[in-house]
C-alpha positions in Angstrom: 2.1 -5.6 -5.8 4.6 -7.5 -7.7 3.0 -11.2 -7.3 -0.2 -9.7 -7.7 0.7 -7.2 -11.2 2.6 -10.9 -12.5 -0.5 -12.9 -11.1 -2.5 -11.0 -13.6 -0.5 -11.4 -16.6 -0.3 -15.2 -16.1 -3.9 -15.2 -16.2 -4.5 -14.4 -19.8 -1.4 -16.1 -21.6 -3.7 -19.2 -21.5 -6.3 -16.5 -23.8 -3.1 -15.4 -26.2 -2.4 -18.8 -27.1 -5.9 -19.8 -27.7 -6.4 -16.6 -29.7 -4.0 -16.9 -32.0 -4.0 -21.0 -32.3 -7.8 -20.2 -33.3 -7.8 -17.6 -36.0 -6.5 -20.6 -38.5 -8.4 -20.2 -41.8 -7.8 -22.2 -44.3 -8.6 -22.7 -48.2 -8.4 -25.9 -50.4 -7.6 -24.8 -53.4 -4.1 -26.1 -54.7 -1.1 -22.9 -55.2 -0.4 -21.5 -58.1 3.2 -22.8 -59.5 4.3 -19.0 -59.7 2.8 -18.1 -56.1 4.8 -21.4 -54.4 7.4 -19.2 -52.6 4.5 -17.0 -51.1 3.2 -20.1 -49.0 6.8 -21.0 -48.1 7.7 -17.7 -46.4 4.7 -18.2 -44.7 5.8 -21.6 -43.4 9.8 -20.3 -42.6 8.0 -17.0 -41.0 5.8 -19.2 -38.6 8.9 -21.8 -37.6 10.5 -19.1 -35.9 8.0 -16.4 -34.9 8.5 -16.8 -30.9 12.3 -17.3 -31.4 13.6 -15.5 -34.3 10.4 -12.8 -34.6 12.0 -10.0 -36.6 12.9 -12.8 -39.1 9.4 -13.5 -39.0 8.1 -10.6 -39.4 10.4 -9.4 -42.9 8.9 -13.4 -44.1 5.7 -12.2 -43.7 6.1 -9.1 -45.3 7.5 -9.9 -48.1 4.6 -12.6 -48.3 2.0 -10.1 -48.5 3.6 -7.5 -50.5 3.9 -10.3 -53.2 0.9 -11.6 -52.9 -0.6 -8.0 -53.7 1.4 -8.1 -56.8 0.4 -11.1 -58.2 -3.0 -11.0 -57.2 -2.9 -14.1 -55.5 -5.8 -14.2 -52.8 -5.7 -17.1 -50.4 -1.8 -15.9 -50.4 -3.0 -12.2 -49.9 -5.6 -13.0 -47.0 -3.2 -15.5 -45.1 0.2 -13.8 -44.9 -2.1 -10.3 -43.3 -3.8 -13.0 -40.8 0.3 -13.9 -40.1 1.3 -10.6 -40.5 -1.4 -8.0 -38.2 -0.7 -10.9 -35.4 3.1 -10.2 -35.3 2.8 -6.9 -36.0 0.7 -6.4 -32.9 3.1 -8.8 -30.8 5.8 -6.3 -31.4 4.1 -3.7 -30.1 3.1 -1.9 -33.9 -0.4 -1.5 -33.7 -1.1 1.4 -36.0 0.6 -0.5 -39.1 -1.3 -3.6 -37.8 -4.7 -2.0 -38.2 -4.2 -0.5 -41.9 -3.0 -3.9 -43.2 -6.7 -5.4 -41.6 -8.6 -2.7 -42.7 -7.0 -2.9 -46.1 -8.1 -6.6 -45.8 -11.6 -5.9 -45.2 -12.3 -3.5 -47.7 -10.6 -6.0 -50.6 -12.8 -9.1 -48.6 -15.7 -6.6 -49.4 -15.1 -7.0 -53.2 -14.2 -10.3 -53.0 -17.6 -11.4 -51.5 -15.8 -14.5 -50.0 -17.5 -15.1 -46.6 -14.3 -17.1 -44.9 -12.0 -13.9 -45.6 -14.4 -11.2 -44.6 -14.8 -13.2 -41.3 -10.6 -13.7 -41.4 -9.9 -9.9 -42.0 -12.9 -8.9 -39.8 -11.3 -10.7 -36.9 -8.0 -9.4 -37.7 -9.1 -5.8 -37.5 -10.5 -6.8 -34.0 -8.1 -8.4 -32.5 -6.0 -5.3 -33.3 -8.3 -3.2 -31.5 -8.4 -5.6 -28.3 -4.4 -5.6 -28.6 -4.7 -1.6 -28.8 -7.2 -1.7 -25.9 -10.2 -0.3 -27.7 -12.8 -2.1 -26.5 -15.5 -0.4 -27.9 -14.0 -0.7 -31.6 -13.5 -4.4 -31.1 -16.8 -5.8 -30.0 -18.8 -5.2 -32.8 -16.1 -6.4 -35.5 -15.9 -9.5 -33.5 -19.5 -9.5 -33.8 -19.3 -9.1 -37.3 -16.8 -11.8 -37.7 -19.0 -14.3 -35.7 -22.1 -13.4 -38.2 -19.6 -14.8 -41.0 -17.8 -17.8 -39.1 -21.4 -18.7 -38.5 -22.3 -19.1 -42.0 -19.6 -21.2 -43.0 -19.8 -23.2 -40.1 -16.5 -22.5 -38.1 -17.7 -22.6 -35.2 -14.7 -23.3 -33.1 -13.6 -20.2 -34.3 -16.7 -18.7 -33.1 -15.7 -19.8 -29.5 -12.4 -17.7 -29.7 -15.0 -14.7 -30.3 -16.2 -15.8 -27.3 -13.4 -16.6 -25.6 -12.1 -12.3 -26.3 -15.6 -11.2 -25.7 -15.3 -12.5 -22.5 -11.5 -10.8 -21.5 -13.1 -7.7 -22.7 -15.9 -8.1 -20.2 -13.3 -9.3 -17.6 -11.1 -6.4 -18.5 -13.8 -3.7 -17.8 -14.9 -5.4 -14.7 -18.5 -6.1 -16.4 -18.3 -10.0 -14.8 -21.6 -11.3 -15.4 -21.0 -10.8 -19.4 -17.4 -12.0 -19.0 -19.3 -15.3 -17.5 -21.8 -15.1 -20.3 -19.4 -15.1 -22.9 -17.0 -17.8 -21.6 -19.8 -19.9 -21.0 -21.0 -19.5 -24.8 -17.0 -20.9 -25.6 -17.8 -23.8 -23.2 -20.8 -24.7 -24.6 -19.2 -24.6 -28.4 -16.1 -26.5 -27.2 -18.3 -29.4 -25.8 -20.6 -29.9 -28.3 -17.9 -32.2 -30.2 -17.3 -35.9 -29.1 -14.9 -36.8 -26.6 -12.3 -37.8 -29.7 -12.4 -34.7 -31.5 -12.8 -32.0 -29.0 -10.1 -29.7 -28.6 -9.2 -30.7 -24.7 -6.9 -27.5 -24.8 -9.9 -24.8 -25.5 -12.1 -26.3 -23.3 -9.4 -26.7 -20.3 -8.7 -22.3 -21.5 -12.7 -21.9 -20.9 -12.7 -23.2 -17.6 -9.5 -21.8 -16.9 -10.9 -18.3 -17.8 -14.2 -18.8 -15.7 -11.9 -19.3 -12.8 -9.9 -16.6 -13.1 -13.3 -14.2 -13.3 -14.3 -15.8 -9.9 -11.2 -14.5 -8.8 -11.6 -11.2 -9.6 -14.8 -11.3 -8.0 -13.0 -12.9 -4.6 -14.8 -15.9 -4.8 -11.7 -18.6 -4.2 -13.8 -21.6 -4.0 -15.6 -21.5 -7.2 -11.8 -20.3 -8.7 -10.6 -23.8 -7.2 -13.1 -25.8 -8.6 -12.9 -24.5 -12.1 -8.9 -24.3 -12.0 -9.6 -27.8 -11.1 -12.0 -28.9 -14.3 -8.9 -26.7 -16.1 -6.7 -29.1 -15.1 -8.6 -32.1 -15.9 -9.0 -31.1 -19.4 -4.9 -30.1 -20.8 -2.7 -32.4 -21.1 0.1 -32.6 -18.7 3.0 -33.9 -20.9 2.3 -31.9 -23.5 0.8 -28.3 -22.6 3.3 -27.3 -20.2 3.0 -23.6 -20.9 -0.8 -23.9 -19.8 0.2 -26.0 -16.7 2.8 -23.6 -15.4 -0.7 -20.8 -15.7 -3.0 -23.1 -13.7 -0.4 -24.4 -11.1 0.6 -20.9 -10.3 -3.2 -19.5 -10.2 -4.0 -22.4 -7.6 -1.2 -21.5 -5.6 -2.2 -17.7 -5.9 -5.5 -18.8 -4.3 -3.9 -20.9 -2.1 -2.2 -18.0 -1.0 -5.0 -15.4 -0.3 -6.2 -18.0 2.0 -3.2 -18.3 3.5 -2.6 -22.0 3.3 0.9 -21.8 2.3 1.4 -25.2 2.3 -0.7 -25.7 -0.6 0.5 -22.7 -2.2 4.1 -23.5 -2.1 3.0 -27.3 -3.6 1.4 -25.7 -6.3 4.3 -23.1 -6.9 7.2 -25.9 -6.8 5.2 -27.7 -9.4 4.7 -24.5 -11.7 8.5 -24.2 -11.0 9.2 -27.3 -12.2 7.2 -27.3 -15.1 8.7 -23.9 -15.9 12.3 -25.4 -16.0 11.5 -28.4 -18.3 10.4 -25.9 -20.9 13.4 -23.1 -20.2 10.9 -20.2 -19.7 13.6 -18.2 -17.5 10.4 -15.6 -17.0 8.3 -17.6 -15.8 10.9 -19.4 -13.6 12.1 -15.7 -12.0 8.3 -14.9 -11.1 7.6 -18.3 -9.4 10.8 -18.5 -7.6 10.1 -14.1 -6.2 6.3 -15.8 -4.9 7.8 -18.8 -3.1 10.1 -16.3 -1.2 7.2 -13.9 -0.9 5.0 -16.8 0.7 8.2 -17.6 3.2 8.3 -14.2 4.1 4.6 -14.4 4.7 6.0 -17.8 7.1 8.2 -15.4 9.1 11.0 -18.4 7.5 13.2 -16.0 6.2 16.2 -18.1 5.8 14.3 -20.0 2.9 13.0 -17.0 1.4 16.4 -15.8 1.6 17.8 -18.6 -0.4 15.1 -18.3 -2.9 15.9 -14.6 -3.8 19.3 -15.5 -4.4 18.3 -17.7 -7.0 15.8 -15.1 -8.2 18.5 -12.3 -8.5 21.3 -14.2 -10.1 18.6 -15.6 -12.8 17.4 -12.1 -13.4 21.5 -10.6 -13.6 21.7 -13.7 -15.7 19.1 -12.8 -18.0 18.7 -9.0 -17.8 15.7 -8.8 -16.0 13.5 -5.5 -16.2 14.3 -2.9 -13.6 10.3 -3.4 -12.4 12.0 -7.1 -12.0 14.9 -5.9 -10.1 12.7 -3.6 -7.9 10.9 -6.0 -6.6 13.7 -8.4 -5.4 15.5 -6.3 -4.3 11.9 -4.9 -1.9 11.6 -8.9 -0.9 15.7 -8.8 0.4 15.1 -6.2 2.1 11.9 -7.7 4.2 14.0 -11.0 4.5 17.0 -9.7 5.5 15.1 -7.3 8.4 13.4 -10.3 9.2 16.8 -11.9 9.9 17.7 -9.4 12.3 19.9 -8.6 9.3 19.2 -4.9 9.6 22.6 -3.1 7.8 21.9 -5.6 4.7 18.2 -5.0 5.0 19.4 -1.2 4.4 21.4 -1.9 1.8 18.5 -3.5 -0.5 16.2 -0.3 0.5 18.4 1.7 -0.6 18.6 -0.4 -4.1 15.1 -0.6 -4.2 14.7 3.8 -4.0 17.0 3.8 -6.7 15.1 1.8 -8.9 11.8 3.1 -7.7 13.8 6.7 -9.2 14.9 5.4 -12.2 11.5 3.9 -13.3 9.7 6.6 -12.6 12.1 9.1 -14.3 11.3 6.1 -17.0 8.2 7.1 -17.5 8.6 10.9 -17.5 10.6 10.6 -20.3 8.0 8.0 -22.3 5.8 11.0 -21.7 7.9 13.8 -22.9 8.4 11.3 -26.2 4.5 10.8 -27.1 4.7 14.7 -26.5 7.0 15.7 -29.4 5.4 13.2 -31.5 2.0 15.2 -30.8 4.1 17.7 -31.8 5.6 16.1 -35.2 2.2 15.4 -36.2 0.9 18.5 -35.6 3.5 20.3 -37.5 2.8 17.6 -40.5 -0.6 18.4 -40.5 0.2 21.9 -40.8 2.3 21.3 -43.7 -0.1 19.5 -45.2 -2.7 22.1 -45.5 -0.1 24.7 -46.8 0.5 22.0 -49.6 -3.5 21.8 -50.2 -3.4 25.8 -50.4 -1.3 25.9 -53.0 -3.2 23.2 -55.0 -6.3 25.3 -54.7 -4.5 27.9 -55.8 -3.7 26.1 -59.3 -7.1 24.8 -60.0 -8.2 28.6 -59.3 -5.7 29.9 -61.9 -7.2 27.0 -64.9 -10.6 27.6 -63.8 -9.8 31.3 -64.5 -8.7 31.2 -68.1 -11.8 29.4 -68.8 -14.8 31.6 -67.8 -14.5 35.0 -66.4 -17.5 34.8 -64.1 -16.9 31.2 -62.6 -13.6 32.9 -62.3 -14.6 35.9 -60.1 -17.0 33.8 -57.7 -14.1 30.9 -57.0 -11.5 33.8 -55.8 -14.5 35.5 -53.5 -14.9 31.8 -52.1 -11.1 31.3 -52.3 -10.9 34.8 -50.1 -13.0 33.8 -47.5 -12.0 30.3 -47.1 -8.5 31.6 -46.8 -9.6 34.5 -44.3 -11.3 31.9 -42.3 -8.4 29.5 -42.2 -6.2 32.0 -41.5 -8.6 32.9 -38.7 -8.8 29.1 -37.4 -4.9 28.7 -38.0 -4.3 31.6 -35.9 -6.3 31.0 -33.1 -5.1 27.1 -32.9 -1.4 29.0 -32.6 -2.4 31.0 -29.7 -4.3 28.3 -28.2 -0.8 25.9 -28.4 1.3 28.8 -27.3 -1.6 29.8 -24.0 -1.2 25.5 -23.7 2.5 25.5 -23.9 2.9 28.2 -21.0 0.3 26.6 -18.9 2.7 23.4 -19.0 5.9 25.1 -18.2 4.1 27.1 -15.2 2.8 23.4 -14.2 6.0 22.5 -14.3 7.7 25.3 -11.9 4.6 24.9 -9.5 5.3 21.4 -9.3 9.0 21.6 -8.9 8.3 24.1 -6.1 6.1 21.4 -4.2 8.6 18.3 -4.9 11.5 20.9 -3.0 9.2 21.6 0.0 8.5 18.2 0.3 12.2 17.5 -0.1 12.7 19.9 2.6 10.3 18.7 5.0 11.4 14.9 5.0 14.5 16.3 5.5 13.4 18.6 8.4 11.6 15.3 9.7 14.9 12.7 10.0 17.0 15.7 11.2 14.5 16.0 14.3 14.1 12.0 14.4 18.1 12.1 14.7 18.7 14.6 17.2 15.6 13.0 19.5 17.2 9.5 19.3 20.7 11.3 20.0 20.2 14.1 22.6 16.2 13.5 24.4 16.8 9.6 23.8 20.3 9.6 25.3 19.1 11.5 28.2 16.2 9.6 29.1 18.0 6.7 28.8 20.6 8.4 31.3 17.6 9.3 33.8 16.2 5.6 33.8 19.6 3.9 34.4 20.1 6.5 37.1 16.9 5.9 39.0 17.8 2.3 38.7 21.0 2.7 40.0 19.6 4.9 43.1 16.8 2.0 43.7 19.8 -0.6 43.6 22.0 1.6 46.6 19.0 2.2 48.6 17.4 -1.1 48.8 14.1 -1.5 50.4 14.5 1.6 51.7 13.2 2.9 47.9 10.7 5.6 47.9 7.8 5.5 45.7 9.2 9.2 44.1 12.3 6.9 42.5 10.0 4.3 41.4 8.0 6.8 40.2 11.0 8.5 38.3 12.1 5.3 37.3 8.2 4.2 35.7 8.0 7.9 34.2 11.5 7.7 32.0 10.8 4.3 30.6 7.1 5.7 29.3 8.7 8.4 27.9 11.3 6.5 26.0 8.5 4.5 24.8 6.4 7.3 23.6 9.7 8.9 22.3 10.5 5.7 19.7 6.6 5.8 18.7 7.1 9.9 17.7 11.0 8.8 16.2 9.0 5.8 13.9 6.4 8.7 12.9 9.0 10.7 11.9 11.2 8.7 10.3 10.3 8.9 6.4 11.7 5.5 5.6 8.4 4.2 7.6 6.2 5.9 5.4 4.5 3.0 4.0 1.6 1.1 4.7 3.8 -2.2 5.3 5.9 -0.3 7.6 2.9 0.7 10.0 1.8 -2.7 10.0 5.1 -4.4 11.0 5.4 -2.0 13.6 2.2 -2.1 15.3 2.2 -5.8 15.1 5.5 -5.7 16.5 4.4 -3.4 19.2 1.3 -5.1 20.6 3.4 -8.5 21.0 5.9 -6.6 23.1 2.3 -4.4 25.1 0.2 -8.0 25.1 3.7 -9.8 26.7 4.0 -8.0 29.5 0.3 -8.9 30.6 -1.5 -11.9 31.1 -3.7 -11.7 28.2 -2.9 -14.2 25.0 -2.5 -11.7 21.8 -4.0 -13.7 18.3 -3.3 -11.9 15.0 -4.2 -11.9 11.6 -2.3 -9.9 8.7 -3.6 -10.1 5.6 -1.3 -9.8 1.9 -0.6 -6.1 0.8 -2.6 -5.7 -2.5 0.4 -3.1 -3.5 3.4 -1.4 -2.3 1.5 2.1 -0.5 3.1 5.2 1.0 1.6 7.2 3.8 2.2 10.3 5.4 3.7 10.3 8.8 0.8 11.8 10.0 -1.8 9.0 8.9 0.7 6.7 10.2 0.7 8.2 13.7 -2.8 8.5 14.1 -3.8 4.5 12.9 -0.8 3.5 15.3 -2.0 5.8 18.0 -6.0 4.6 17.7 -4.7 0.5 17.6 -2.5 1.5 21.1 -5.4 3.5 23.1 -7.8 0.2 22.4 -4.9 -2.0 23.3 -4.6 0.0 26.4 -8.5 -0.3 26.9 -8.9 -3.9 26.5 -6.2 -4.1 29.5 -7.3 -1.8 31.9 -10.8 -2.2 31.7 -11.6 -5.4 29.1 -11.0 -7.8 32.2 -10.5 -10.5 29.2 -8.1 -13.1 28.5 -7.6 -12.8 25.1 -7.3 -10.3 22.4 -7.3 -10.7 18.6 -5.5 -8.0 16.5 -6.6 -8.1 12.6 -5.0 -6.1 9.9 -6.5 -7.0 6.6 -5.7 -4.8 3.7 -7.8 -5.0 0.8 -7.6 -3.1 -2.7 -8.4 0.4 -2.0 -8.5 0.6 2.2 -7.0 -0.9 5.2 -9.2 -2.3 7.9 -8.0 -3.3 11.4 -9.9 -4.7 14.3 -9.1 -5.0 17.9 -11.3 -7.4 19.5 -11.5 -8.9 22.9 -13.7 -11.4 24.8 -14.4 -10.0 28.4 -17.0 -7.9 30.3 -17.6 -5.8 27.4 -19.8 -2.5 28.7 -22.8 -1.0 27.5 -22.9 2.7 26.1 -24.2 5.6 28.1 -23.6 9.7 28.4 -20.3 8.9 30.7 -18.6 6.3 27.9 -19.3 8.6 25.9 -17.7 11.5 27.0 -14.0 9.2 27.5 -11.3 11.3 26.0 -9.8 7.9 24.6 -12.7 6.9 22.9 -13.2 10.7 21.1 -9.7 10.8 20.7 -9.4 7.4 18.5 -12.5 8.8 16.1 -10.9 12.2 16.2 -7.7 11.1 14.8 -9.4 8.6 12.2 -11.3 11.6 11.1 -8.3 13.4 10.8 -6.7 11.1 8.6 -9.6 10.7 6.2 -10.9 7.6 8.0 -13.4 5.9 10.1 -13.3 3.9 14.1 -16.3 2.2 15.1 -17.0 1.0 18.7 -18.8 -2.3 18.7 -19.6 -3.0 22.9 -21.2 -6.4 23.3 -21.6 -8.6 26.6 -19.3 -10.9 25.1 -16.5 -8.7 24.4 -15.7 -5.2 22.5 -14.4 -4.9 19.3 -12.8 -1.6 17.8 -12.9 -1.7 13.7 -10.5 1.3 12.3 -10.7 1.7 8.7 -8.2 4.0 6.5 -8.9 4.7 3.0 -5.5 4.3 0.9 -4.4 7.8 -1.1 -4.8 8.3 -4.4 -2.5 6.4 -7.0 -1.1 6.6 -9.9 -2.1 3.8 -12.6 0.0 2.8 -15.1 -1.2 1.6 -18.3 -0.7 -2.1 -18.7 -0.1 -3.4 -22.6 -3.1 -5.6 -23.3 -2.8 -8.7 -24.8 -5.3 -11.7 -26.3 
């Protein structure tokens, strides 16, 4: 989940840069001598927006608070262009969307088409910032009608360029290819000379990374290819570290790791000529991911040490820490270290706690300032009362009538506020008691979960220390009593002997169900992976698998986790007592929302009739992926039998991901 949420961010600096590179305007006419100052903290404000961006920030505003004052407009127009795009880099939205709008009404009376298209695009790129889609398409459609008419047409292709993220971001593709192809087309149309290599390399670069989301890694390739052609490697190193890491996230799907790991060390590289300590952590976290993927944890091992003294170093984000400290914990089980590998789970609960007690209290925050405003708004209409209440006494001095009908009105309107006012009360207290019951019912189920996991490693523990103990005692005893009596061994000691190992087998499978640190999808698949090489070993057919990457970190219940383990072991079991094959291929291949696995073998195969289909293995394995919300489909063929299981993931929670041009 990590690689794939930082993947995804990558992806669209390439569009931030662009975006605000693009929404240049300019004006020729010469300053005024008294307005000098206002173009200078305009200058001081841009030299140190990415480094010194509070300083930047007060430059600006004092830039535009000046300009208003003087009346100066290309001073006026420019420091809002400077002033919405830093506002809504620091995360202030609201006060970034009043300046714009502010702009486009003055723009309005102004009549000048270059800063209605400037404060038009302003007010949209607020909204794409804000994630309002709908709000922004048409004022960037507005802005284009402008830019058009003046001729800017490479500003036009930045329109295009944030259509198509919009498209891309609500997963409408064939638009999002529409629009970035409308940016291409722009971008070429000047001579090789003048072009602007670095838009042109962004277009292709954002047509790859929409044949990504639609899985389709070749055409990705080809266009992160053309990307690559186009920017300039000495100079656009922030683009090259994007496009180096998106081939190697390609790479990686496909599981060449070779190539990925190339493109990664480059990215890395690239990354520490330009001190981007972000972007170094995130490329250094995949390389140890990919090793891991390798089964060569020793490397990966070494990488998160880098990783985790860079992010101390630099005070990584807790999501930061989390996920290294989830990658030592695979590496170090990988190892064989198992007490570290413990250790770094452990870390990685706590942080997994403290983020998500994170975001209760973000929650409980835009709660009380529901509630502030609320209360303001309330305030606010007490305030207009008593104004009414003013007029109505002036009014009444003046003509006895008019008088009379205003205080009827006045009566009813305040009888029907009143009415309104009270009801809203009622319907905030009825709200605010629903919430705490909520609350109670939901603290009630979190304790008897509590409880139960609890219930569930107690009995895990005292099988492993009392049953497993004895059955380990039974089988070392029948041993034992086959050693002393030779040849002379009856068949009821090997017998004895046969039925304790099984049921220490079957014992670990129940222990590994119960255990709650297994309940995850990564667990089940490490452990029926490891399982069938142990099953497979022991016969004389050759076991292939294929594991594909985790699309996020997913828990399961103990229950689900039984029942896919269980259905994977009876068509093991199958293909060697009946398959009469020589090999089998095991395939686990999680995608985004489900996890498919297929169990496939090429011997005798058998053809379906009313006996096969009365098996209790074969009812059994669609019974239990019924049970768990899921699906197992028997595919007989003379060639060979294959077993597809599919299980739907469980619902999850989505967080809400700042959105940036």
């Amino acid at each position: 989940m990590f690689v794939v949420m930082l993947d995804r961010l990558f992806r669209i600096l390439g569009l931030i840069l662009v975006a605000h590179c693009g929404t240049s305007y300019g004006q020729s006419m010469p300053n005024p001598d008294d307005t000098t100052c206002i173009m200078t903290l305009l200058k001081q404000g841009e030299a140190v927006e990415t480094s010194q961006p509070a300083t930047a920030l007060t430059n600006y505003q004092k830039a535009h608070t000046f300009s208003r004052k003087v009346n100066y407009t290309k001073g006026y127009f420019e420091s809002m262009r400077l002033l919405a795009y830093q506002l809504n880099n620091m995360g202030r939205h609201d006060e970034a969307r009043k300046i714009a709008w502010a702009a486009v009404q003055k723009a309005k009376k102004d009549t000048s088409k270059r800063y209605l298209a400037l404060s038009y695009f302003a007010v949209a790129n607020t909204a794409l910032f804000m994630g309002r889609y709908q709000e922004a398409i048409p004022n960037y459609q507005q802005a284009v009608l402008y830019m058009r008419q003046i001729g800017n047409l490479k500003n036009v292709a930045v329109v295009n360029q944030n259509l198509g993220f919009i498209f891309r971001k609500q997963k409408m593709y064939d638009k999002a290819l529409e629009y970035y192809g409308k940016a291409l087309a722009l971008d070429s149309t000047r001579t090789k000379e003048t072009a602007d290599r670095r838009s042109i390399a962004s277009d292709y670069f954002s047509i790859g990374v929409v044949y990504s989301d639609l899985e389709k890694p070749q055409l990705a390739l080809a266009y992160y290819q053309k990307a690559k052609r186009w920017v300039d490697p000495k100079t656009d190193l922030d683009f090259m570290i994007n496009l180096y890491n998106n081939i190697g996230f390609e790479h990686g799907l496909a599981q060449r790791y070779d190539s990925a790991l190339y493109y990664r060390r480059e990215a890395l590289r690239v990354s520490r000529l330009v001190g981007n300590n972000r972007h170094e952590l995130h490329l250094l976290m995949t390389m140890a991911e990919t090793y891991s993927q390798m089964n060569q944890y020793a490397k990966a091992k070494k990488l998160l040490d880098e990783s985790y003294a860079l992010a101390r170093k630099t005070n990584a984000s807790l999501t930061e820490f989390q996920n290294i400290y989830h990658e030592y914990a695979l590496a170090t089980d990988g190892l064989g270290q198992y007490e570290a590998a413990v250790q770094w789970l452990d870390k990685y609960i706590i942080a997994t706690d403290s983020l998500n007690n994170q975001q209760t209290k973000s929650l409980l925050q835009d709660y009380e300032v529901k509630l502030k405003q609320a209360e303001a708004r309330q305030q606010l209409a007490q305030k207009q009362r008593s104004i009414d209440q003013l007029q109505e006494q002036q009014q009444r001095q003046r003509l006895w009538l008019v008088i009379a009908a205003l205080i009827t009105l006045g009566m009813i309107g305040a009888l029907v506020f009143a009415y309104l006012y009270i009801r809203q009360r009622q319907r905030t207290a009825d709200q605010a008691v629903l919430a705490a019951v909520r609350e109670r019912e939901l603290a009630v189920v979190q304790s008897e979960l509590q409880g139960q996991q609890k219930e569930r490693l107690r009995i895990s523990k005292e099988m492993h220390d009392d049953l497993g103990a004895s059955l380990t005692a039974i089988g070392l005893l029948s041993e034992v009593v086959k050693t002393r009596m030779g040849a002379a061994t009856t068949p009821e000691v090997e017998k004895i002997s046969s039925i304790s190992a099984e049921m220490v087998t079957a014992m670990n499978e129940i222990i590994w169900s119960l255990n709650t640190r297994n309940d995850s999808l990564n667990g089940l698949m490490a452990y029926t992976r490891s399982y069938a090489s142990e099953f497979i070993e022991n016969t004389a057919l050759t076991l292939r698998t294929e594991v594909g990457d985790l699309p996020r970190e997913i828990s399961m219940r103990g229950a689900d986790r039984r029942n896919v383990f269980l259905t994977v072991k009876e068509a093991l079991n199958n293909v060697v007592k009946h398959a009469q094959a020589t090999q089998v291929t095991l395939r686990m291949l999680p995608a985004a929302h489900q996890l498919r696995i297929e169990v496939c073998d090429n011997g005798c195969g058998f053809t379906p009739n009313d006996k096969t289909s009365l098996r209790n293995g074969l009812g059994n394995m669609q019974n239990r992926m019924a049970e768990s919300g899921g699906d197992c489909e028997i595919l007989p063929s003379p060639r060979g039998t294959c077993v597809k299981i599919t299980y739907p993931y469980p619902a999850a929670t989505v967080q809400n991901v700042p959105q940036n041009v």
